[in-house]
C-alpha positions, 0 to 999 in steps of 0.5 A, a space after each residue: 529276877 532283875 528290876 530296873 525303872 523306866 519312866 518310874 516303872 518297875 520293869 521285871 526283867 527275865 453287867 448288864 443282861 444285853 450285854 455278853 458276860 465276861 470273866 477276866 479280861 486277862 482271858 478276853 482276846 482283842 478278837 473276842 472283845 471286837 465279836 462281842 462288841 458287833 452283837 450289840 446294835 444299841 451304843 447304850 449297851 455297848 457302853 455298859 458292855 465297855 464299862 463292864 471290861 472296866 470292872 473285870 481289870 485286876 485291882 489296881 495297887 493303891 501303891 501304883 496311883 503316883 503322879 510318875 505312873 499317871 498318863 498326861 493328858 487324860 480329863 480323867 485320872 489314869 494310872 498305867 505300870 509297865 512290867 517288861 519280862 524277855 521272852 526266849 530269844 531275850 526280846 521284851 514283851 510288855 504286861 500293863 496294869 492300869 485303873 481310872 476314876 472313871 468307869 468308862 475309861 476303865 472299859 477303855 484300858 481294858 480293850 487297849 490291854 487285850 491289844 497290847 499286854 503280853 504283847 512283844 514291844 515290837 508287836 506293839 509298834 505293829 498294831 495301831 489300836 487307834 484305827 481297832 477303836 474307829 473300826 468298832 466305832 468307839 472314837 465317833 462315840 467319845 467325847 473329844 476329851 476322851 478320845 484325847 486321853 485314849 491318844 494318851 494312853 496309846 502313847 505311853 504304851 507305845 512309847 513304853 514299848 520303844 523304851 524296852 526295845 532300846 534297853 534291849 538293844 534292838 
């Protein structure tokens, strides 16, 4: 496997009782993330719902928590990696790893990565996350700093999606 960088990547070529249980959020889809969500009237128990995809993100590598992979302009620290493997006809497909300091911004980054991971780049061009999180009603419920930095994190992931396809030369 061939390793390249991309904005400091490594790219790889080749809760609470209310709220519903969850397993990894690699097994959780954006579809059953979004059910979950819908089941739950009180935004205290979406918040812990949120907060507890936080917590079922894969541990993030002390090694990952450098300035070159943290997202600019998020109050909170976030740290986003890009691996970027091809798929069979040779296009990208982008898998992200990511933590925050803070638990809810945690939550935030596990939905983004059940939209974008595993994701072929130009999909991830495709979708707009931001218009998802005011479909769930998300953004109305963040502070302005947050909603800000989930901007952010959009941004990189689908800058990082742009950057592949170049590479790729598609």
């Amino acid at each position: 496997m061939q390793a390249s960088h991309l904005h400091g990547y490594v790219i790889c070529r080749g809760g609470d009782a209310a709220a519903p249980r969850i397993g990894t959020i690699d097994a959780m889809t954006i579809d059953e993330i979004t059910d979950n969500f819908s089941v739950l009237d009180d935004w205290d128990d979406r918040y812990r719902y949120v907060i507890e995809l936080g917590r079922a993100l894969a541990p993030f590598p002390e090694a990952g928590r450098t300035d070159s992979n943290k997202v600019q302009g998020c109050a909170s620290q976030v740290w986003l990696t890009t691996g970027v493997e091809r798929d069979r006809a040779g296009g990208p497909v982008l898998r992200f790893a990511g933590d925050s300091d803070a638990h809810i911004v945690r939550g935030l980054i596990a939905i983004l990565f059940a939209v974008y991971s595993g994701k072929p780049a130009q999909k991830i061009l495709d979708v707009d996350a931001l218009a998802l999180f005011d479909r769930l009603g998300l953004r109305e419920h963040l502070t302005p700093q947050r909603s800000n930095g989930l901007k952010s994190m959009v941004g990189r992931i689908r800058s990082d999606a742009r950057d592949a396809l170049a590479a790729a030369g598609v």
